[in-house]
Backbone and ligand atoms as CSV (ligand in chain L), in Angstrom:
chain,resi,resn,atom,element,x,y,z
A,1,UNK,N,N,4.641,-4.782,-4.270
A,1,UNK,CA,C,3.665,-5.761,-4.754
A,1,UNK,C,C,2.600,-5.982,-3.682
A,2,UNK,N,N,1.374,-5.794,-4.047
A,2,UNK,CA,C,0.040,-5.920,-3.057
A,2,UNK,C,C,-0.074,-7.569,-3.616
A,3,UNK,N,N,-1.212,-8.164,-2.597
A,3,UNK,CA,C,-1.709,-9.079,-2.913
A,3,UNK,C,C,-2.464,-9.311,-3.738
A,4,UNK,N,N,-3.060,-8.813,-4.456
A,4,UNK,CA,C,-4.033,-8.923,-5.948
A,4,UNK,C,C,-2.839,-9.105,-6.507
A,5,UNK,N,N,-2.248,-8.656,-6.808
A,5,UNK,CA,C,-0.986,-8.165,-7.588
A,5,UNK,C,C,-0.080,-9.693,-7.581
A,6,UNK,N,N,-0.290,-10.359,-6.554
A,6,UNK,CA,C,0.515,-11.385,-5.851
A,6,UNK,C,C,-0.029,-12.625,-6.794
A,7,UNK,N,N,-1.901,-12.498,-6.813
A,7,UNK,CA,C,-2.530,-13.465,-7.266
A,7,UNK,C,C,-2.394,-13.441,-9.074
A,8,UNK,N,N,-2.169,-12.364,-9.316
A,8,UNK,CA,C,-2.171,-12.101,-10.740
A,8,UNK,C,C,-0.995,-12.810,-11.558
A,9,UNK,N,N,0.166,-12.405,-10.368
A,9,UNK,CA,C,1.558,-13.182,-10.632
A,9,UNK,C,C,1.305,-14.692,-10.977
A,10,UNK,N,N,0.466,-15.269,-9.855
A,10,UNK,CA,C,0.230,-16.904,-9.895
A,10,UNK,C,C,-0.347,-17.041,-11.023
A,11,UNK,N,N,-1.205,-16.582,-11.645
A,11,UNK,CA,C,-1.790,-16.387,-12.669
A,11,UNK,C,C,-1.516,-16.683,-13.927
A,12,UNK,N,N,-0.602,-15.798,-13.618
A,12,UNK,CA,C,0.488,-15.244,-15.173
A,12,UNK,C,C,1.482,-16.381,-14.838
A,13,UNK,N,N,1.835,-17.125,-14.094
A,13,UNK,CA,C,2.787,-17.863,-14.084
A,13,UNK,C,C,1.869,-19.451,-13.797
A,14,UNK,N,N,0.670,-19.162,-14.463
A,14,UNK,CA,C,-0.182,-20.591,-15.241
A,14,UNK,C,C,-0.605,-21.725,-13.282
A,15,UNK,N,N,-0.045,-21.196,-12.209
A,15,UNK,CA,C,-0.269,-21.576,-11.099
A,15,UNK,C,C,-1.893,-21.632,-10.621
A,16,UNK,N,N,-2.263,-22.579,-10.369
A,16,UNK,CA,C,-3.912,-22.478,-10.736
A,16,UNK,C,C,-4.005,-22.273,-9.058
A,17,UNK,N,N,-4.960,-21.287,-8.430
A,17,UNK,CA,C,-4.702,-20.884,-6.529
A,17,UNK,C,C,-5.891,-22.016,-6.338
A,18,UNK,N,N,-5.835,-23.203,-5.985
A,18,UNK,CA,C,-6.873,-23.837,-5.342
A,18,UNK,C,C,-6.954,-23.410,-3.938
A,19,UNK,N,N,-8.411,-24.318,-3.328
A,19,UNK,CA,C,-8.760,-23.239,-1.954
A,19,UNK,C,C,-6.952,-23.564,-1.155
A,20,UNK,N,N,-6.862,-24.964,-0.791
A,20,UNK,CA,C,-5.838,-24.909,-0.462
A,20,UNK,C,C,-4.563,-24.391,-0.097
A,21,UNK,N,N,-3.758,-24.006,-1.687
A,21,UNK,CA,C,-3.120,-23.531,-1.561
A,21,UNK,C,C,-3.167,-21.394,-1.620
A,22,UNK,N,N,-4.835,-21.360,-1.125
A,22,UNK,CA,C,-5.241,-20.091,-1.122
A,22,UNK,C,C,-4.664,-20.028,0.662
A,23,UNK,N,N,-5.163,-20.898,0.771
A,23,UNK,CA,C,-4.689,-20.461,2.517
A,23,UNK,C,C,-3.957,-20.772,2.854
A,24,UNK,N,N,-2.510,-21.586,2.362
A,24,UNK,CA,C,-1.293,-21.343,2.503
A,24,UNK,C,C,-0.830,-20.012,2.297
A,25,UNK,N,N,-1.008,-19.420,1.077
A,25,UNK,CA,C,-0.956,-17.445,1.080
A,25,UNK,C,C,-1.407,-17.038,2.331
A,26,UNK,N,N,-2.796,-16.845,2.441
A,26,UNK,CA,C,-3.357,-16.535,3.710
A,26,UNK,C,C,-2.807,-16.436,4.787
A,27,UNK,N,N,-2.399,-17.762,5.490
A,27,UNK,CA,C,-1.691,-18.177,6.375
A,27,UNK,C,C,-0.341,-16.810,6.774
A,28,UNK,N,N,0.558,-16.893,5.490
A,28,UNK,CA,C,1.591,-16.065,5.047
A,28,UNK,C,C,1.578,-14.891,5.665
A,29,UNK,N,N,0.231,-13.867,5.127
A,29,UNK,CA,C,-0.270,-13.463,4.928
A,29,UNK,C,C,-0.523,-12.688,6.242
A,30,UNK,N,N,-1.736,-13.349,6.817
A,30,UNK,CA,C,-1.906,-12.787,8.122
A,30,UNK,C,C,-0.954,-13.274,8.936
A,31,UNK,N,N,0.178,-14.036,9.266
A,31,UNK,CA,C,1.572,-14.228,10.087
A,31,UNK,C,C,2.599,-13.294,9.195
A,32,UNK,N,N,1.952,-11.874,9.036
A,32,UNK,CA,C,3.404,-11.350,8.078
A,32,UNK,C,C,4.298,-10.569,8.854
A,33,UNK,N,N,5.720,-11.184,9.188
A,33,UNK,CA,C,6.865,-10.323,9.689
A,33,UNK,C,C,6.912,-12.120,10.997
A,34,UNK,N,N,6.019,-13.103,10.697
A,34,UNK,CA,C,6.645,-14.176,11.250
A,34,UNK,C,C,7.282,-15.580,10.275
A,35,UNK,N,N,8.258,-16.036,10.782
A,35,UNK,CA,C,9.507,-16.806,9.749
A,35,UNK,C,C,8.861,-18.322,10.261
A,36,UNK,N,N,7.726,-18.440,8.960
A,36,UNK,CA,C,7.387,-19.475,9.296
A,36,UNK,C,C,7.669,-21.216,9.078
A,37,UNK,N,N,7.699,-22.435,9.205
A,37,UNK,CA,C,8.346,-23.309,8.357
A,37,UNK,C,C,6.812,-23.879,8.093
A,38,UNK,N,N,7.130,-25.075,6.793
A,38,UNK,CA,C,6.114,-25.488,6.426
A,38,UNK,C,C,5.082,-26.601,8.187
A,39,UNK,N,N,5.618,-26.940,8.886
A,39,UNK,CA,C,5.396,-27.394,9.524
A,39,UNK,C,C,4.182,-26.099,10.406
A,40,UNK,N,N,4.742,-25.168,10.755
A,40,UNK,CA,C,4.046,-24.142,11.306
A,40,UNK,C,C,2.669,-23.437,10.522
A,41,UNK,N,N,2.664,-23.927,9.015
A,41,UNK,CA,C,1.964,-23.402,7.848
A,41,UNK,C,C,0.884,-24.330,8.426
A,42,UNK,N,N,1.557,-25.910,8.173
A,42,UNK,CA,C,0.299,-26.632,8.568
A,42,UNK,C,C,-0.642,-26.714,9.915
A,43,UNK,N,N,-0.283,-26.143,10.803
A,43,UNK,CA,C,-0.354,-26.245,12.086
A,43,UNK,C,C,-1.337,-25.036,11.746
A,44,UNK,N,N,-1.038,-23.740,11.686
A,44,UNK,CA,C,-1.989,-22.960,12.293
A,44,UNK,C,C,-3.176,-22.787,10.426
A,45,UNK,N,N,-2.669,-23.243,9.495
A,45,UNK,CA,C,-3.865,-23.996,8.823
A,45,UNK,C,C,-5.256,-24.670,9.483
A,46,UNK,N,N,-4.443,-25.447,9.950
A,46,UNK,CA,C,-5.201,-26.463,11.101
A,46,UNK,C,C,-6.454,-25.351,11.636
A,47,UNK,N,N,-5.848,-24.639,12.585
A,47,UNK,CA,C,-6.401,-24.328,13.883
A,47,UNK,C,C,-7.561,-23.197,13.254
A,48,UNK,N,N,-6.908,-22.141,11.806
A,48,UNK,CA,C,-7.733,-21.203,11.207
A,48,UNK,C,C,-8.908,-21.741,10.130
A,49,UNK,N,N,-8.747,-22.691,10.197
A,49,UNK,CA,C,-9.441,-22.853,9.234
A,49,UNK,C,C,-9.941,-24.681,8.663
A,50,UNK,N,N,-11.358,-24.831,8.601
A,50,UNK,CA,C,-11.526,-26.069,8.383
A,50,UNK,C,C,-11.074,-26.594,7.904
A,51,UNK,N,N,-9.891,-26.093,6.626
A,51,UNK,CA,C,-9.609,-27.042,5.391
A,51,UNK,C,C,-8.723,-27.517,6.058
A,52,UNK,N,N,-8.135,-28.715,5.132
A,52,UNK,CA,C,-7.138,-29.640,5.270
A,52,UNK,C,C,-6.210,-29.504,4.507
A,53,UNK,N,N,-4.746,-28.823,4.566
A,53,UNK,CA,C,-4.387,-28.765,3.326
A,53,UNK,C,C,-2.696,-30.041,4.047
A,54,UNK,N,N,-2.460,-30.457,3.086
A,54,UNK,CA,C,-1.241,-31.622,3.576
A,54,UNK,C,C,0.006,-31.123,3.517
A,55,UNK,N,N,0.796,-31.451,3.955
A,55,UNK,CA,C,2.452,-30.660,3.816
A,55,UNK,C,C,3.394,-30.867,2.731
A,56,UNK,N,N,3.237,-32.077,1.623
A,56,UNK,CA,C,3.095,-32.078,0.336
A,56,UNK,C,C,2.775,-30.325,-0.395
A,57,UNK,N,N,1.796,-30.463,-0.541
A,57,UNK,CA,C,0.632,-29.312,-1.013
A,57,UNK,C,C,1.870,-28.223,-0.514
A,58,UNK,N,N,1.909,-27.827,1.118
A,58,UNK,CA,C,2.019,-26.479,1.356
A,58,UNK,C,C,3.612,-26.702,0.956
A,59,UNK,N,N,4.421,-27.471,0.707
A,59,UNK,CA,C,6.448,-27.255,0.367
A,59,UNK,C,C,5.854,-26.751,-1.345
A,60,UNK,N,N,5.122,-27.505,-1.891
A,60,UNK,CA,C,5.029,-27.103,-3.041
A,60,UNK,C,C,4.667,-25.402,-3.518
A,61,UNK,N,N,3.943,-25.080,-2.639
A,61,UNK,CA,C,2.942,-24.002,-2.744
A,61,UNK,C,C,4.528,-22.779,-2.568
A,62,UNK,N,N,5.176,-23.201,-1.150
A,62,UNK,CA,C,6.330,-22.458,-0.620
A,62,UNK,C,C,7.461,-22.169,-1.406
A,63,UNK,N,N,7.630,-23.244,-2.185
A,63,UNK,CA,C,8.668,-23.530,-3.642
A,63,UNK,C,C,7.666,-22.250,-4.542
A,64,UNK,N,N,6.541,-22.287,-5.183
A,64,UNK,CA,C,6.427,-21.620,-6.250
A,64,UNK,C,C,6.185,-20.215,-5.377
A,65,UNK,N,N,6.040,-20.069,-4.260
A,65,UNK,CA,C,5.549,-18.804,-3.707
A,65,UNK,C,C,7.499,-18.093,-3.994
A,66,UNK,N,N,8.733,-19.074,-3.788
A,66,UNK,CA,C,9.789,-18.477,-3.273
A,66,UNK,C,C,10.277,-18.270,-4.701
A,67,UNK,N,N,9.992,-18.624,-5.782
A,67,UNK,CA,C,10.277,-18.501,-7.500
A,67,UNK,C,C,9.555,-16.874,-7.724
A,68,UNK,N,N,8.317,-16.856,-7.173
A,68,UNK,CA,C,8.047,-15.353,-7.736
A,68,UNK,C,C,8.385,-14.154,-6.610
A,69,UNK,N,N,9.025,-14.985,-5.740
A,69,UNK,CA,C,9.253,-13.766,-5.537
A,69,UNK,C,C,8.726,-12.986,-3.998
A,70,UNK,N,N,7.261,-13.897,-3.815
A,70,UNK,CA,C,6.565,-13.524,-3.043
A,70,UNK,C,C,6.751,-13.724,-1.471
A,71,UNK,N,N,7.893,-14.774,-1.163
A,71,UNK,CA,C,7.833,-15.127,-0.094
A,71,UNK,C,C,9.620,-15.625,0.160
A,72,UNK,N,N,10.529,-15.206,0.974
A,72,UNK,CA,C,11.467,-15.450,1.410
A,72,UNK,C,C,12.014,-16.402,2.186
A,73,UNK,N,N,12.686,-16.906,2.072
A,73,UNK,CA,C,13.338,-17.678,2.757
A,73,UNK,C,C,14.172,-16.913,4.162
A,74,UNK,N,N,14.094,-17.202,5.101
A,74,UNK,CA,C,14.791,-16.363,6.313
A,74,UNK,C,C,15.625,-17.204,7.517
A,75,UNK,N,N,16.674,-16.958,7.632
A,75,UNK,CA,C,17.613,-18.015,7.921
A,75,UNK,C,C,17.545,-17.355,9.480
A,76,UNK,N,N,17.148,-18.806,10.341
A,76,UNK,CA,C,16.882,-18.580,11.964
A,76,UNK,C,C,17.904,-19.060,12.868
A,77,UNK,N,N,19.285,-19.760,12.128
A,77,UNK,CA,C,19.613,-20.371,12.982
A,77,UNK,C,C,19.632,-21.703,13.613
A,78,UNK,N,N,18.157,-22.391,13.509
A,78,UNK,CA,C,18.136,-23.456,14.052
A,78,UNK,C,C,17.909,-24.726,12.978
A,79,UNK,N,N,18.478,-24.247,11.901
A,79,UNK,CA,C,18.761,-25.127,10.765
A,79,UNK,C,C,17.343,-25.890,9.623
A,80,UNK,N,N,16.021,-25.021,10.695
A,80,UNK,CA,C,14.926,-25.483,9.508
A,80,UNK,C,C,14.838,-24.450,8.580
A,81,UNK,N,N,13.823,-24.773,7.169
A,81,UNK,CA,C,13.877,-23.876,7.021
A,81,UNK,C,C,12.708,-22.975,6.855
A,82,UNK,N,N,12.846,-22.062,7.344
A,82,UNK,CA,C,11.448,-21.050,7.846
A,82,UNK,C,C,11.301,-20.089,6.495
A,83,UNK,N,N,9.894,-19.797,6.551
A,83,UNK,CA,C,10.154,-18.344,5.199
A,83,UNK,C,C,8.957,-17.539,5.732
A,84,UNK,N,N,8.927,-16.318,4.926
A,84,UNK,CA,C,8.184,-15.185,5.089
A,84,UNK,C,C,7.977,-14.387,4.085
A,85,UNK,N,N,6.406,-14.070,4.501
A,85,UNK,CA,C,6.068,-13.199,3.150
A,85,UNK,C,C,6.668,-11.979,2.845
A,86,UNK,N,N,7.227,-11.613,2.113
A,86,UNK,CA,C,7.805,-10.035,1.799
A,86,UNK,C,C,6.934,-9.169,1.799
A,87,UNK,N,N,7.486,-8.040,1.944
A,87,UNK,CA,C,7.113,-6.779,3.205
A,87,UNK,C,C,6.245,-6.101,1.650
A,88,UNK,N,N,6.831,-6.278,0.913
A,88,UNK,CA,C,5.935,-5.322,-0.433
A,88,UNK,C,C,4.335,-6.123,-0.949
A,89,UNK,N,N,4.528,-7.510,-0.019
A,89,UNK,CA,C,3.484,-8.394,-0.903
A,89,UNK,C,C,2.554,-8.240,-0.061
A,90,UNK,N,N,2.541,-7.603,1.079
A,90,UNK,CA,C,1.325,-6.944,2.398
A,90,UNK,C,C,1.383,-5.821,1.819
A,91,UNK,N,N,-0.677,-6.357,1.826
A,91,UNK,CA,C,-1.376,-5.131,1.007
A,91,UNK,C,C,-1.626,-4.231,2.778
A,92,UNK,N,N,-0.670,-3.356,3.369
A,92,UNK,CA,C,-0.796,-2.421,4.131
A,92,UNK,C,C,-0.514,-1.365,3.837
A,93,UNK,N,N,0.058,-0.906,2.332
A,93,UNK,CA,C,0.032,0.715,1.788
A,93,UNK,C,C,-0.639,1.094,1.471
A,94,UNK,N,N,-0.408,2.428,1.713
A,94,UNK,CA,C,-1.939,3.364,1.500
A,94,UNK,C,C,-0.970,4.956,1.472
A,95,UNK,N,N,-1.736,5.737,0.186
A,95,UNK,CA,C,-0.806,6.939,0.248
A,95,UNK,C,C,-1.349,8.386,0.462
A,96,UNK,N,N,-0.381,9.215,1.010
A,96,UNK,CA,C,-0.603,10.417,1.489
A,96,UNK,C,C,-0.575,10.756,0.000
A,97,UNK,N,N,-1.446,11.871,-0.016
A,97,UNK,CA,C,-1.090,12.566,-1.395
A,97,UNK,C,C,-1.485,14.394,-1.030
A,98,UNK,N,N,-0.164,14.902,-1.060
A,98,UNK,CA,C,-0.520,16.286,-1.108
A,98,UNK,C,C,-0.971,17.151,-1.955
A,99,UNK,N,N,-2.151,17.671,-2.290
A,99,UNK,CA,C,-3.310,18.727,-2.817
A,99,UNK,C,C,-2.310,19.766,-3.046
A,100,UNK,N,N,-1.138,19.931,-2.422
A,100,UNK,CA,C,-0.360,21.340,-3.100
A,100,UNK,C,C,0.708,21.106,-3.749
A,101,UNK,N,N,1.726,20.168,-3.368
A,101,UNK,CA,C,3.130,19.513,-4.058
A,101,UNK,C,C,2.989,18.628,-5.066
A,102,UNK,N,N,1.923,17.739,-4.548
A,102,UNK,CA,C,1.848,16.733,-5.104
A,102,UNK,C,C,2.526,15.276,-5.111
A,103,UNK,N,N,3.154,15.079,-3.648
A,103,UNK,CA,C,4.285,14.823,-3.104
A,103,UNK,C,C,2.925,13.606,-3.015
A,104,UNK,N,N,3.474,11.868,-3.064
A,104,UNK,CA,C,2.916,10.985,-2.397
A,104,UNK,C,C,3.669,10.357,-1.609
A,105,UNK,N,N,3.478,10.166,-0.425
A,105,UNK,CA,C,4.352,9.338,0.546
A,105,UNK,C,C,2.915,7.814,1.035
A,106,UNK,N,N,3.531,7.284,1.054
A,106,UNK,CA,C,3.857,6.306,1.425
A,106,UNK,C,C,3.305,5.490,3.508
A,107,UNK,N,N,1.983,5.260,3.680
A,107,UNK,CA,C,1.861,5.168,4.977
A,107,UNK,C,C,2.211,3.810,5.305
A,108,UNK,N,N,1.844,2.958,6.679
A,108,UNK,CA,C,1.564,1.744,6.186
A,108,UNK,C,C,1.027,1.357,7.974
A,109,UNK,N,N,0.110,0.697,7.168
A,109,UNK,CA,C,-1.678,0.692,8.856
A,109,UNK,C,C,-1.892,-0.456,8.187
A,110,UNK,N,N,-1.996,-1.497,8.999
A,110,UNK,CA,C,-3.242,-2.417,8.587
A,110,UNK,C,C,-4.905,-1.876,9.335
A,111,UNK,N,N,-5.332,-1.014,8.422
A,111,UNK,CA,C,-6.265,0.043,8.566
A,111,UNK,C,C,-7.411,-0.524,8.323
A,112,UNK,N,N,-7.671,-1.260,7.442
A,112,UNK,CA,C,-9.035,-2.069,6.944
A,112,UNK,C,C,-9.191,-3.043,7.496
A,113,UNK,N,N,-8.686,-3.654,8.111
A,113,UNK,CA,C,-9.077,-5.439,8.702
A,113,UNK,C,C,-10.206,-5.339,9.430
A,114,UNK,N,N,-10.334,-4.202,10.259
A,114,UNK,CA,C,-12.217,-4.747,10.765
A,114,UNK,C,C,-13.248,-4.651,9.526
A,115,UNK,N,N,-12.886,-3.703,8.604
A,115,UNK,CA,C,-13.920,-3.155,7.588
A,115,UNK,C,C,-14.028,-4.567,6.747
A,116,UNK,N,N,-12.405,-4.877,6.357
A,116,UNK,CA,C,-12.494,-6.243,5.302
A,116,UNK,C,C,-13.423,-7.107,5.814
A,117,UNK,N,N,-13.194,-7.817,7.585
A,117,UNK,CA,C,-14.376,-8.588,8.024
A,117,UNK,C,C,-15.413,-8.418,8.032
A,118,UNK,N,N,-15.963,-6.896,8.329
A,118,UNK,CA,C,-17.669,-6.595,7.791
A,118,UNK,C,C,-17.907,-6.971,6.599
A,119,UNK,N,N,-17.618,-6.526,5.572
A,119,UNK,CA,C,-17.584,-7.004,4.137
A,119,UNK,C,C,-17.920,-8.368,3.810
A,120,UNK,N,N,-16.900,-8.841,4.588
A,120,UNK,CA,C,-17.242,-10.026,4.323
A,120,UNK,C,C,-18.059,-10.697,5.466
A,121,UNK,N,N,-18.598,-10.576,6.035
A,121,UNK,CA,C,-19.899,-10.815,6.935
A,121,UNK,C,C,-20.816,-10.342,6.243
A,122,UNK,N,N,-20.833,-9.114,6.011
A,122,UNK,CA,C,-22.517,-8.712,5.681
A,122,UNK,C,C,-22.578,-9.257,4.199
A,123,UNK,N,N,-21.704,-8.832,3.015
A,123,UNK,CA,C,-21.817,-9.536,1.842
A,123,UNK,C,C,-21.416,-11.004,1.547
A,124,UNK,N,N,-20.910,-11.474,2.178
A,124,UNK,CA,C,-20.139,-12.896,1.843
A,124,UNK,C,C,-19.021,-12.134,0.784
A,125,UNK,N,N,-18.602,-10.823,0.424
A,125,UNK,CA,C,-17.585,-10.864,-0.212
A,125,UNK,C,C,-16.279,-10.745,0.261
A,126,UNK,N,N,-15.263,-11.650,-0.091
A,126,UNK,CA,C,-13.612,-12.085,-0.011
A,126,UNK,C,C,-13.078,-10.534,-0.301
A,127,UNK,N,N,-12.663,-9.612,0.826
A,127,UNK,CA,C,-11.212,-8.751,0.463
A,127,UNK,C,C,-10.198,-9.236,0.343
A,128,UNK,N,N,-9.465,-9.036,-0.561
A,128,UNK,CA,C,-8.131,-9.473,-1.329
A,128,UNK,C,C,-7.016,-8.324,-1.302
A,129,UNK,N,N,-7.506,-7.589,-1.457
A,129,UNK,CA,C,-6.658,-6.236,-1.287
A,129,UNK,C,C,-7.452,-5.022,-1.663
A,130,UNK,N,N,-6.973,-4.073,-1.457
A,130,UNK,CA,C,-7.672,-2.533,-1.190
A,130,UNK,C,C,-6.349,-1.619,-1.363
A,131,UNK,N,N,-7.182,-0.284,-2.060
A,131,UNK,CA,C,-6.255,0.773,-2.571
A,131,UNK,C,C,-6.994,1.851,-1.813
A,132,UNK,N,N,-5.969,3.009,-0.869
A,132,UNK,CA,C,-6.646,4.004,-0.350
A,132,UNK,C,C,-5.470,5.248,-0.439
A,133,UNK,N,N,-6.453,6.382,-0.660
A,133,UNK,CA,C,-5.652,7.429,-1.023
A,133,UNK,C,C,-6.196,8.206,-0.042
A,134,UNK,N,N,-5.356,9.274,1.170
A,134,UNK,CA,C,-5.444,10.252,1.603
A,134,UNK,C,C,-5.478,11.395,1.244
A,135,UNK,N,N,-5.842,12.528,0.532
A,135,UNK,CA,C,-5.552,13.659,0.324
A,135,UNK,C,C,-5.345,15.121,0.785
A,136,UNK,N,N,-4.194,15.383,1.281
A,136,UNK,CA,C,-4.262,16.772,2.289
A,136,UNK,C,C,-3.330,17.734,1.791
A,137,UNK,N,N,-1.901,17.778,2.984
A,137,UNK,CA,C,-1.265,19.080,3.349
A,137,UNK,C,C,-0.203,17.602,3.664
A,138,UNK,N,N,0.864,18.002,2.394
A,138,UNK,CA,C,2.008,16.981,3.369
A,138,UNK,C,C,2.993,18.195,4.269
A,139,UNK,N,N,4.126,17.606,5.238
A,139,UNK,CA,C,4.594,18.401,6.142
A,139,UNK,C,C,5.307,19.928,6.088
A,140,UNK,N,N,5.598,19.591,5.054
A,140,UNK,CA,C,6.435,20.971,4.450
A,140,UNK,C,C,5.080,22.063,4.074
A,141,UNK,N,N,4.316,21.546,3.227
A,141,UNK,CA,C,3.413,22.585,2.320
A,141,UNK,C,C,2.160,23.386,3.841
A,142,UNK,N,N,2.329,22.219,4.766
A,142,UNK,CA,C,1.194,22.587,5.975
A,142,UNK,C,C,1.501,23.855,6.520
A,143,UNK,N,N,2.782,23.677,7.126
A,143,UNK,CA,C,2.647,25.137,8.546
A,143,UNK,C,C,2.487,26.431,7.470
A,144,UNK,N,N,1.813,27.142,8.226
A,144,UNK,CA,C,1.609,28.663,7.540
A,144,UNK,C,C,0.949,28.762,6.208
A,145,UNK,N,N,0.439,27.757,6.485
A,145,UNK,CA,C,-0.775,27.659,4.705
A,145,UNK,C,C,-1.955,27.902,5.224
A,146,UNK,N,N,-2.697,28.842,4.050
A,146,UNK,CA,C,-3.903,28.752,3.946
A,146,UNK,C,C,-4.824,27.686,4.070
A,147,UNK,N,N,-6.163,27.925,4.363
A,147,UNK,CA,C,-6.638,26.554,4.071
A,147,UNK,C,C,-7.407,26.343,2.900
A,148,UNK,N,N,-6.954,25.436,2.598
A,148,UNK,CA,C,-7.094,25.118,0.685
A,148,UNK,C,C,-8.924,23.997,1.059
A,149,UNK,N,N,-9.414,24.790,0.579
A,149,UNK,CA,C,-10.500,23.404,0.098
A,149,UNK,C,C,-10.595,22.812,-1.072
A,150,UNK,N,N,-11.142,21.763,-0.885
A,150,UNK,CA,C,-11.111,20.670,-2.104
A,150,UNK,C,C,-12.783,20.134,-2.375
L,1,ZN,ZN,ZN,3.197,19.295,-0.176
């Protein structure tokens, strides 16, 4: 699950994304692979970003984020409770696709983040997620091949 994919869910599950609870995702989001608690949500809320969102708002947001699916609960030990976005809901895939097998694997770069910020500097437009396809020679079909143009 990418993040478009994430928002579509909220969507479909009648969750209306105010800015708010847009940057509670966010938050998620860019801290992904850290076990955050709502307390930590609000905190670096704070520091990223002008809005104000209240800790009300973000348990609620954390509750419907942990119903679809999107965000885990991750047990630390020190008895709060922390969660994290799941590893499928970071839009960081991007696929190899081999021109001879036809084999797609699977990379994973957070590859676009300077490009997303140009974007959105020079246009004022919001990246949300991005789809990128490589096309070559996966490992097997490469050694001792011709070279195929495309
Ligand atoms: Zn191949």
């Amino acid at each position: 699950m990418q993040l478009a994919r994430v928002y579509r869910k909220l969507e479909q599950a009648a969750f209306r994304v105010t800015p708010q609870r847009d940057r509670v995702i966010e938050t998620f989001y860019r801290h992904a692979g850290e076990a955050l608690s709502a307390e930590d949500i609000e905190r670096l809320v704070r520091t990223e970003s002008p809005l104000r969102v209240g800790l009300a708002t973000i348990y609620r947001t954390i509750e419907i984020l942990v119903d679809l699916g999107v965000v885990s609960r991750v047990n630390t030990g020190d008895g709060r409770a922390r969660y994290q976005i799941n590893e499928d809901a970071v839009h960081q895939r991007h696929h190899l696709v081999c021109i001879r097998c036809g084999q797609v694997e699977e990379f994973s770069a957070h590859l676009l983040d300077g490009v997303e910020a140009r974007i959105l500097a020079d246009r004022g437009f919001h990246v949300m997620d991005h789809e990128l396809k490589f096309y070559g020679l996966c490992a097997i079909c490469r050694p001792g091949t011709e070279e195929v143009h495309v």
